[in-house]
C-alpha positions in Angstrom: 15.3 -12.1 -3.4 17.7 -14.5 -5.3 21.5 -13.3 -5.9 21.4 -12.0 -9.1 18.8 -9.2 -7.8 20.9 -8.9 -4.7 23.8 -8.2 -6.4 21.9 -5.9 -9.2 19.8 -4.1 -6.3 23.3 -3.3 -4.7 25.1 -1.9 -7.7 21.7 0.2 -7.8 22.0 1.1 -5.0 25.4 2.7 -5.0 25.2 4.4 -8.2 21.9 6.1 -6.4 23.7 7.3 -3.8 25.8 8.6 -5.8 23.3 10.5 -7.6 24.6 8.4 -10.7 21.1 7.3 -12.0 17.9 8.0 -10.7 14.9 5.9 -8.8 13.4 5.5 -12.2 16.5 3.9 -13.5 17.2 1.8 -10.9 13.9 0.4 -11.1 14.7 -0.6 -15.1 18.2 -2.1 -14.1 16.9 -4.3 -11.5 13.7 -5.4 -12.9 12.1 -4.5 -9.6 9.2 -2.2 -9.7 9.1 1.1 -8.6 7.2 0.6 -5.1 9.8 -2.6 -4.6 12.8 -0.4 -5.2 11.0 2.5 -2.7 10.9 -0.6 -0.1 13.9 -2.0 -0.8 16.0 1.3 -0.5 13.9 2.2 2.5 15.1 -1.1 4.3 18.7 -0.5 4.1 17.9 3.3 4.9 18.9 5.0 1.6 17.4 8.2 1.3 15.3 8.9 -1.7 15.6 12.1 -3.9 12.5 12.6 -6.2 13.0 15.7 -7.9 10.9 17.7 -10.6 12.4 16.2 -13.4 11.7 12.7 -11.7 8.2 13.6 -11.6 7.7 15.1 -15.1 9.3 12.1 -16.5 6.9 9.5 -14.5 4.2 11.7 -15.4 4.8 11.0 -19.6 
């Protein structure tokens, strides 16, 4: 990962955390994929919420 998406994946990161944005948006500020964001956050240990509302919306 070069260190522009380093640096984006860790202000994700942190605003995920703390419950700032969700999965979904994290995904579209990185520019990672969905399934690279759930492996990326996995790596570092970050604990993922996926809520009702996260599914309805990834459902439409």
């Amino acid at each position: 990962m070069d260190c522009e998406h380093d640096s984006e994946l860790k202000a994700a990161a942190k605003l995920y955390k703390e419950g700032k944005i969700t999965i979904r948006e994290a995904s579209d500020i990185t520019g990672i994929p969905l399934r690279g964001i759930l492996h990326e956050f996995g790596k570092v240990g970050i604990c993922i919420r996926y809520g009702e509302d996260e599914l309805k919306e990834d459902i439409e």
